[in-house]
N, C-alpha and C positions, 0 to 999 in steps of 0.2 A: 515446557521451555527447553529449548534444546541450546548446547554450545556446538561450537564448528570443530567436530571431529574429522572433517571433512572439509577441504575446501571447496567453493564452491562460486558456477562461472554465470554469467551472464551472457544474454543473448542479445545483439543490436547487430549495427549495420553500416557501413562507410559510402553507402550509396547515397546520393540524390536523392531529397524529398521530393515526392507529386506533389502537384499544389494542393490538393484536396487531399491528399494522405496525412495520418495521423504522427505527428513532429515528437513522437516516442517510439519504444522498443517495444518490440522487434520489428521486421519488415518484411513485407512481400513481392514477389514478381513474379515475371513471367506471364504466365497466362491467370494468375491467380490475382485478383484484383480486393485489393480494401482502401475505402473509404470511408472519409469523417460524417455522418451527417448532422454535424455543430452546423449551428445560424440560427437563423429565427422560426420558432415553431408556432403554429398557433398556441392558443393557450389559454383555460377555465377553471375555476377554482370555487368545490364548494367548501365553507368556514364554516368551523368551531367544530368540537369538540361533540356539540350534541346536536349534529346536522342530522345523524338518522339515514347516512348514507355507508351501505355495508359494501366497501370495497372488493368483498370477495360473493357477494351475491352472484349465483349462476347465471342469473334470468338479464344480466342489465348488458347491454348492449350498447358502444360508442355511440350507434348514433341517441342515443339516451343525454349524452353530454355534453353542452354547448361553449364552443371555447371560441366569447366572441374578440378574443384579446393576440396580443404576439405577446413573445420571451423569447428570451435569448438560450439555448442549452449550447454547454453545460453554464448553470446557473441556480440560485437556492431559488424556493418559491415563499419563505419564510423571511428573508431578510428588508427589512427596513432601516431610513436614515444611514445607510451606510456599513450593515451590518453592525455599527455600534454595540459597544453592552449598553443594556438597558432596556433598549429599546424590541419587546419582545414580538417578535414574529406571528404569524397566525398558523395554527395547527387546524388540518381538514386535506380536503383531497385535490390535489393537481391533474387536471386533463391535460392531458399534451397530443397535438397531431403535425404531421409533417407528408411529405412526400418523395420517395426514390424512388431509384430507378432499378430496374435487374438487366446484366448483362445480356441474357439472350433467351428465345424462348424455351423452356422445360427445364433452363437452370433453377436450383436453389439459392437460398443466402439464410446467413448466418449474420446477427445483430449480437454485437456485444454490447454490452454495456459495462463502461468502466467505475460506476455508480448508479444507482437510480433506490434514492432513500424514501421513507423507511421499506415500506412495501409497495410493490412494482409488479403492475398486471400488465399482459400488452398484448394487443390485438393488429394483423394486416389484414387490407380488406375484408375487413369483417368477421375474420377468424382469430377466433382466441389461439396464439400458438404457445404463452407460457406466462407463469409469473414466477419472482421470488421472495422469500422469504429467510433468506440465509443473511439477511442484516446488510445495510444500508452504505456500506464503504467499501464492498469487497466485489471484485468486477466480476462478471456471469455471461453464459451467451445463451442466445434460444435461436432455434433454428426453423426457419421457415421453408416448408415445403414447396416443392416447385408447381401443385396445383394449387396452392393460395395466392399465386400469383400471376400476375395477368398472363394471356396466353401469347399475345403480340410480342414480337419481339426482334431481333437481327436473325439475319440470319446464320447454318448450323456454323459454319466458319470465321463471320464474319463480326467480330471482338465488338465491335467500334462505329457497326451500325447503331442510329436512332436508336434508344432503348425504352422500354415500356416504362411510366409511372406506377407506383403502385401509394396507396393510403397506406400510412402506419399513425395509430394511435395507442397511447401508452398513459396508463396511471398509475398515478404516485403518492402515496397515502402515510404523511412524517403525521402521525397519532400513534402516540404510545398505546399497546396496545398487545399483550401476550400471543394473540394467536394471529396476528398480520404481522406483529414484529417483535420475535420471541428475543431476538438478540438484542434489543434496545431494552436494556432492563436498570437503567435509570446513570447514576454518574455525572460528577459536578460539572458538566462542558455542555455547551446545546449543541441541541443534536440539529444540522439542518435537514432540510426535506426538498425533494426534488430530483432532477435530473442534473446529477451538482457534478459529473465529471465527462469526459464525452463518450459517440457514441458510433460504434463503428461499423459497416457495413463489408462482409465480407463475401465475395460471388464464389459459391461451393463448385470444383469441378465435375463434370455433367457424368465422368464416371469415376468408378473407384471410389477407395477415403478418404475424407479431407484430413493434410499434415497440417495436424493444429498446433502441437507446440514441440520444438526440441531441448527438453532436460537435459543439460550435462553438469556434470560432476566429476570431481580429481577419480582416475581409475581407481575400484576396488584393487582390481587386479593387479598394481602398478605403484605401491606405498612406497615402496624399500627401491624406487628407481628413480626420486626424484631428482632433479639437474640441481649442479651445485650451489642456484639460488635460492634453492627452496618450488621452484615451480614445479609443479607435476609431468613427465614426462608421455603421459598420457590420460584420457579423458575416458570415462561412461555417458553414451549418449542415447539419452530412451526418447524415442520419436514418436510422439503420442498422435493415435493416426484414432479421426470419429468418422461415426457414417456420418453422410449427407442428412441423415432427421437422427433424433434418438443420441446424440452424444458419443461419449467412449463406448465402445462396444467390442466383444469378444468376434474379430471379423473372422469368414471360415469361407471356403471353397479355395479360389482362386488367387495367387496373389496381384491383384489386378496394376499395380504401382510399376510393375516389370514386363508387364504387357509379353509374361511370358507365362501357359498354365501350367498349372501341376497339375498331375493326375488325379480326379478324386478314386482311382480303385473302383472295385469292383461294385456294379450295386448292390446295397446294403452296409455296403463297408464302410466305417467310416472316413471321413476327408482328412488330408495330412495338414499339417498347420501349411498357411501359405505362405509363400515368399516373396520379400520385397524388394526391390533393387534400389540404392539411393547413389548420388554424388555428392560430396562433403569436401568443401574448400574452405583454408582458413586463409583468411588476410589477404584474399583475392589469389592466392596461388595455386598452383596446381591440382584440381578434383579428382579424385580418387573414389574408386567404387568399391562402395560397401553392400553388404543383402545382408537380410534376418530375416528369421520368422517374428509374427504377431502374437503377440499372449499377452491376455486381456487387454487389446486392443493398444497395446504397445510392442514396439519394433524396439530391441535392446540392442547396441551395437557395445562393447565392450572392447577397452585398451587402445582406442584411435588415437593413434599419436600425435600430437600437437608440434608443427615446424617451429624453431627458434619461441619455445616458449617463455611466458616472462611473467613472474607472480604479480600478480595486485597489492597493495600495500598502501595504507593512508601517506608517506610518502613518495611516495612510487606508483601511481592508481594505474599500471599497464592492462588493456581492453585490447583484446582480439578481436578478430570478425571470422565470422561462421558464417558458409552457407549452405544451405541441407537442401539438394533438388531432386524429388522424384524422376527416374528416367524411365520417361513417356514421351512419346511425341509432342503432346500439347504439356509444354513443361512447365512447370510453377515452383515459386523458389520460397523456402524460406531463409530470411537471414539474418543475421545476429550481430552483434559486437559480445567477447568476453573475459573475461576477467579470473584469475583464481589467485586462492590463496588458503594455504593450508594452517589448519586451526587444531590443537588439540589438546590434550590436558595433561600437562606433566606430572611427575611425583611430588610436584609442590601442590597441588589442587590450583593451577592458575590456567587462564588461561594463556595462549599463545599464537603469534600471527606470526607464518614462516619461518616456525622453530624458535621463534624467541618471546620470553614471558612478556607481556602486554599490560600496561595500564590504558585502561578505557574512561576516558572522560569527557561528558559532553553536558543534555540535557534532555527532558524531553520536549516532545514536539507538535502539537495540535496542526493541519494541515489547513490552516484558514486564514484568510482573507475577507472576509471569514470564511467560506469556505470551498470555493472555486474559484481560488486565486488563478491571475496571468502567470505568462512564465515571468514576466517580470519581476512580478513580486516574489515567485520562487528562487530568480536567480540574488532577489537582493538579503533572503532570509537566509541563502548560500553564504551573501559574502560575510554575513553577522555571522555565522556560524564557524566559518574561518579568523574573521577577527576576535571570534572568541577561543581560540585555539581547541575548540572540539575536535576528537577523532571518532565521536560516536553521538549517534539519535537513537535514542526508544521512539518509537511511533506507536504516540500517545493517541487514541485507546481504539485505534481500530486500523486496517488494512490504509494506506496508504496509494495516491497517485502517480501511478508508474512515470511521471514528468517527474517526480520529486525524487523516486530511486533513481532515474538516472543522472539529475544531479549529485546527488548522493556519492555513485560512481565513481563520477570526473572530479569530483572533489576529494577522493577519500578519504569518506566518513562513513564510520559503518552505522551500519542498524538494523535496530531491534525490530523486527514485524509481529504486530500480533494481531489477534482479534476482536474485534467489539465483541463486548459482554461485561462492563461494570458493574460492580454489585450482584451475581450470579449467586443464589444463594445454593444450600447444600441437594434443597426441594431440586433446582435445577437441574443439576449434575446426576442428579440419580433417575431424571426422566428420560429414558430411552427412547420412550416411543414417539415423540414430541421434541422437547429442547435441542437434546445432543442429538438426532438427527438431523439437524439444521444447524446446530457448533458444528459437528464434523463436517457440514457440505462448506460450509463458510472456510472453514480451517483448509480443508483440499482446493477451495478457489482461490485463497490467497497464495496458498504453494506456487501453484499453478502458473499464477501470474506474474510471481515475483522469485522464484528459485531463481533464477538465471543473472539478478542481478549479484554480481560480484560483492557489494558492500552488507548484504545479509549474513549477517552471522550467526542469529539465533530466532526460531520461530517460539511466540510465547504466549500463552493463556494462563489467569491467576487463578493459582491454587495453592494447600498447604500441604498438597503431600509429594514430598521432596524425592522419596522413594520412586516415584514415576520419571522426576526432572531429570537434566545434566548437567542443568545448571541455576545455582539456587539464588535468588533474589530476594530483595526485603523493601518495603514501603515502610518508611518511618520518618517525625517528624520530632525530635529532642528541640526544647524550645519552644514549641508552638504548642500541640496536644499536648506537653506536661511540660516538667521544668526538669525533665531528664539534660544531663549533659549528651553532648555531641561524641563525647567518649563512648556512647551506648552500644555505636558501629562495632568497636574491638570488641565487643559483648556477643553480638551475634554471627563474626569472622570467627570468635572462638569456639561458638557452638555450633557452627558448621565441621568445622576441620577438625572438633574433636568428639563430636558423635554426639550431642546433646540437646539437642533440637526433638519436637516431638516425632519426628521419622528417624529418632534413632540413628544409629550406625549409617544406616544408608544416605546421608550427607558426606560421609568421611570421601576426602579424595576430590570431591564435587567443589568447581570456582563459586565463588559467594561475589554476589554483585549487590551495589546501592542501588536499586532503581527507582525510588524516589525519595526523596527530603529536600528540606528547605522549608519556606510560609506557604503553609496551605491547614489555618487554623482557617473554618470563615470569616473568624474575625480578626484574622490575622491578614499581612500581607505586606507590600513595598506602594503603595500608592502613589505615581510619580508625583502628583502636585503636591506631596507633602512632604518635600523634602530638605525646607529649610527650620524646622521647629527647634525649639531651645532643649525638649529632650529627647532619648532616642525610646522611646517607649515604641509598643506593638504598634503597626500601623506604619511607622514611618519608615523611609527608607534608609536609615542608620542602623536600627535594630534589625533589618530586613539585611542586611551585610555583615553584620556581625554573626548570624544565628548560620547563612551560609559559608562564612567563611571557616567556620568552625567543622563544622558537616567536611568542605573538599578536605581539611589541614589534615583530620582524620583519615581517610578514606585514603589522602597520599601516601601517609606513613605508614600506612600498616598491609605489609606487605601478602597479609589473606583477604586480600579486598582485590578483586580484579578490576571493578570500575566504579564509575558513579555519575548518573544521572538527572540534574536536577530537575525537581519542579518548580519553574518552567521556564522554558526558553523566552516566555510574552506572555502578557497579561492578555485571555482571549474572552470573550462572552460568556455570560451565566446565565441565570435565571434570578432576578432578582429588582430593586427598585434601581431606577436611574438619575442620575445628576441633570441639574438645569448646563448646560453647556454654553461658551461663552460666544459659537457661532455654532453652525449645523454641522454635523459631520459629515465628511465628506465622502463621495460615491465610488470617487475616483482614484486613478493617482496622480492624473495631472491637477484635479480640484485640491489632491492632497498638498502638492508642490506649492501649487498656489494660493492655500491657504491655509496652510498650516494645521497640525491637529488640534483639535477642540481640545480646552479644560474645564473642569468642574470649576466651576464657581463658589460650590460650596459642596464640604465631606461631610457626613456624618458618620462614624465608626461604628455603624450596623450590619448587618449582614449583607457581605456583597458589595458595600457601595458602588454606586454606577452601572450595578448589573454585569462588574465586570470580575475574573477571577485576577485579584493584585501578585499573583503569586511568580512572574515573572521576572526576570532581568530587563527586561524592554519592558515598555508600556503596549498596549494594545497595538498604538502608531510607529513604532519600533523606535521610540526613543530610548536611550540606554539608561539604565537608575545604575548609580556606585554601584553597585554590587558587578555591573557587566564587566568592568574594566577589571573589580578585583579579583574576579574568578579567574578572567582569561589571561592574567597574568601566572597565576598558578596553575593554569593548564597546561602554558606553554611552558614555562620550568618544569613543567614533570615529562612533556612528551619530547619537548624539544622542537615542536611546529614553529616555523619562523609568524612575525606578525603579518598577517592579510594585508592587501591592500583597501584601503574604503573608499575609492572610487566606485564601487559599483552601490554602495550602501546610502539608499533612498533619504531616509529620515535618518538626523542626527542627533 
């Protein structure tokens, strides 16, 4: 778990969307083409659990699977009645097939995918080109070679001819299951499965490296220079350049991006790193040439000064634009919008946003609707999160939808990114050869995807050795698990700050964050329909505001708490029995509008009731329980966030 010693910027774009181009960050041009291939895919599904069908079996071949059905991606393959709790999904394997097209003949492409749960094999034309297994939330790409694909094509110039079809088919296997989905290792949320976020096709340039992504960062070089708002007066930008097949790679010869060669020396000798030439425009203004060498398949530019630069700040959410163009004749752009803001740890152990000590309070966040929501629904969980005077999300419990950080962005709220892996036991951690080969590729694809957004401020994975962190966290629940008071917090702010914690000394100095409390007994909780009863015992939503309110009043006062995050923003799906409901739930948001969310008819105070986790502010349909209004009063008194508007807020 890292805190922001660093600020740190985000990459987008002020250009024009294509209609078929993916309506999040970053973006491309030029001659470099990416597109969505969301719609309707074919679509097959073998059920249960003891089908007897081995997803990673060598010998089994697409046309082996019959998808006589459509689906929609991105979408769950698991979700029934509305995604409802309760009402449990089917676990087994999803076929999915589609068709696209490639730019031209003897080009490449490169498919990303921004999800594909749990485990995700994928064949074009009949060629296996990859699977993953680095866990079900966190985006990946495989790259397709240009003889897997059809030979037909435009011709060598010409962009925009007729282009070839090519088959892609892909499986998607949500069965828990350690060695198809070693990161899904259990955790009170369901897990969906499918092709649950979208899915992007990129045309590789026919020579050279493809510029896959540009990392920047507040300059190393450049701490003690910044402008007197706190903004960085210059940037670090490592421009992560892959071959056309094979990913990141140490490239060597030529610098081919400058279409100018280096010498390789004498034979036998060896080659000098090569050189690349780039232009780099912020905010549409005037590009400027920069060149570096490659090392380990990254191009480091260091201390690029940013024109009229301007920090980011949950008051203040200021976003540049980048654009980073190879100079080549056939040019391709990449480009950005970004964001900084510098973070670091003062002599109080706090932390800080643009030099000034920071309270962080929000909640966390499960990304479901259930769980390939519209932007709709994201821009209205937006507006609840500002009427609840949040300036920060944990993203609860795995890598998050780049559509959601860049709301995040525009809104300034920061967050927490981590990775799936609940319940990790110690076996875990200590397997090298297996586990954490697949935590680490999971851990570098969420960097990856998400450094660039300005609202991240700390990347995090659960563990208890503080000694590694930089910034120490606690999951506790006073009131629910025991009859500890709410006082318990100054307990563990004190055994941070004064070295008493089992890691010893090495907390001293280090910010101490709540990241989670509140109801999260099972059989505890705020259950909306219960919330007119004569006492406030567990269960209802009186003692459900009480046990919270105690939790923030703590966490405000005591100034070795840098923030605090509750569990949870909404009550979302479990694993568990379901209530008889008093109409069907609904699929939509217009069926939502139009008929209201469904209630239980009857509770029973057993585990889970409804199948649903009670443990949020909102109900599942994002109705608000007491508890929303009395937090986000106390949010806004401690940050000083004025109250949102609820005009964009769906359900009330």
């Amino acid at each position: 778990m890292m805190t922001p010693t660093l600020p740190i910027l985000l990459i987008h774009s002020a250009a024009a969307w294509a209609p078929d181009a993916p309506r999040y960050w970053p973006k491309y041009g030029g001659s470099r083409q990416v597109r969505l291939l969301d719609g309707a895919w074919r679509y097959g599904f073998i059920d249960g659990w003891d089908s007897g069908f081995d997803s990673m079996n060598a010998s089994f071949r697409p046309s082996d699977g019959a998808t006589p059905n459509m689906t929609s991606v991105p979408s769950c393959m698991d979700v029934v009645a509305g995604g409802a709790g309760g009402y449990l999904g089917p676990r087994g394997v999803g076929l999915f097939r589609t068709s696209f097209r490639s730019p031209a003949a003897g080009s490449a492409v490169r498919l990303q995918f921004q999800s594909c749960s749990f485990y995700c094999r994928v064949w074009v034309n009949g060629r296996e080109v990859g699977d993953h297994l680095a866990g079900g939330y966190v985006a990946f790409a495989l790259d397709v070679p240009a003889d897997a694909l059809s030979p037909d094509g435009g011709g060598e110039n010409e962009l925009f001819l007729p282009e070839a079809p090519h088959k892609s088919r892909s499986l998607a296997d949500n069965r828990f299951n350690a060695t198809t989905a070693p990161m899904h290792t259990g955790g009170d949320f369901w897990h969906y499965g499918g092709i649950t976020r979208s899915v992007e096709l990129h045309a590789v340039p026919e020579a050279g490296p493809l510029l896959w992504r540009a990392h920047v960062v507040p300059s190393s070089s450049a701490v003690e220079a910044e402008q007197p708002d706190g903004a960085p007066a210059a940037v670090d930008i490592s421009l992560v350049l892959s071959g056309v097949e094979g990913g990141r790679e140490e490239l060597k010869g030529q610098g081919e991006l400058g279409g100018k060669a280096e010498s390789g020396g004498a034979v036998g000798a060896a080659c000098p790193a090569p050189v690349y030439y780039f232009s780099l425009a912020f905010d549409g203004g005037e590009a400027v040439a920069r060149n570096g060498t490659a090392s380990g398949g990254t191009v480091r530019l260091e201390g690029v000064p940013v024109p009229d630069a301007k920090p980011w700040s949950p008051d203040a959410p200021h976003l540049h634009t980048l654009t980073a163009t190879p100079r080549r004749a056939a040019a391709w752009l990449f480009r950005g919008r970004c964001g900084t803001f510098p973070g670091g740890l003062p002599a109080t152990a706090r932390l800080t946003l643009n030099g000034e000590v920071a309270k962080l309070v929000g909640w966390n966040h499960h990304t479901q609707w259930p769980a390939s929501p519209t932007d709709e629904q994201l821009d209205a969980d937006i507006a609840l999160l500002r009427k609840g005077g949040a300036n920060l999300v944990r993203g609860a419990h795995y890598p998050h939808d780049p559509r959601w950080l860049d709301r995040l962005d525009e809104a300034g709220i920061l967050f927490w990114s981590e990775t799936l892996g609940p319940a990790v036991s110690v076996a875990n951690t200590k397997d090298w050869a297996f586990f954490m080969v697949h935590q680490k590729r999971q851990l570098s694809e969420m960097i990856d995807n998400a450094i660039n957004h300005a609202a991240v401020f700390a990347w995090g994975w659960s563990g208890a050795c503080y000694e590694h962190a930089s910034l120490v966290a606690f999951n506790d629940y006073p009131g629910w698990y025991s009859s500890k008071s709410p006082r318990v917090w100054d307990g563990f702010a004190a055994a941070v700050a004064e070295g008493t914690t089992a890691s010893g000394r090495h907390t001293v100095g280090k910010p101490m964050m709540i990241s989670e409390t509140g109801a999260a007994l099972p059989r505890a909780g705020g259950v909306y329909e219960w919330g007119d009863n004569a006492t406030a015992s567990k269960w209802t939503l009186q003692y459900q505001s009480a046990v919270i309110g105690e939790d923030v009043d703590v966490a405000l006062a005591n100034d070795r708490i840098s923030g605090i995050s509750l569990w949870h923003f909404y009550d979302f799906k479990e694993n568990g029995t379901h209530c008889t409901y008093d109409h069907p739930p609904p699929t939509t948001f217009e069926e939502l509008r139009r008929l209201g969310p469904p209630n239980c008819t009857a509770i029973a105070p057993t585990f889970r009731p409804g199948g649903t986790n009670h443990k949020g502010v909102l109900d599942f349909w994002r109705r608000p329980k007491p508890a929303f209004a009395m937090v986000a009063a106390k949010y806004r008194a401690a940050t000083g966030r004025p109250t949102a508007s609820e005009s964009a807020i769906i359900v009330q």
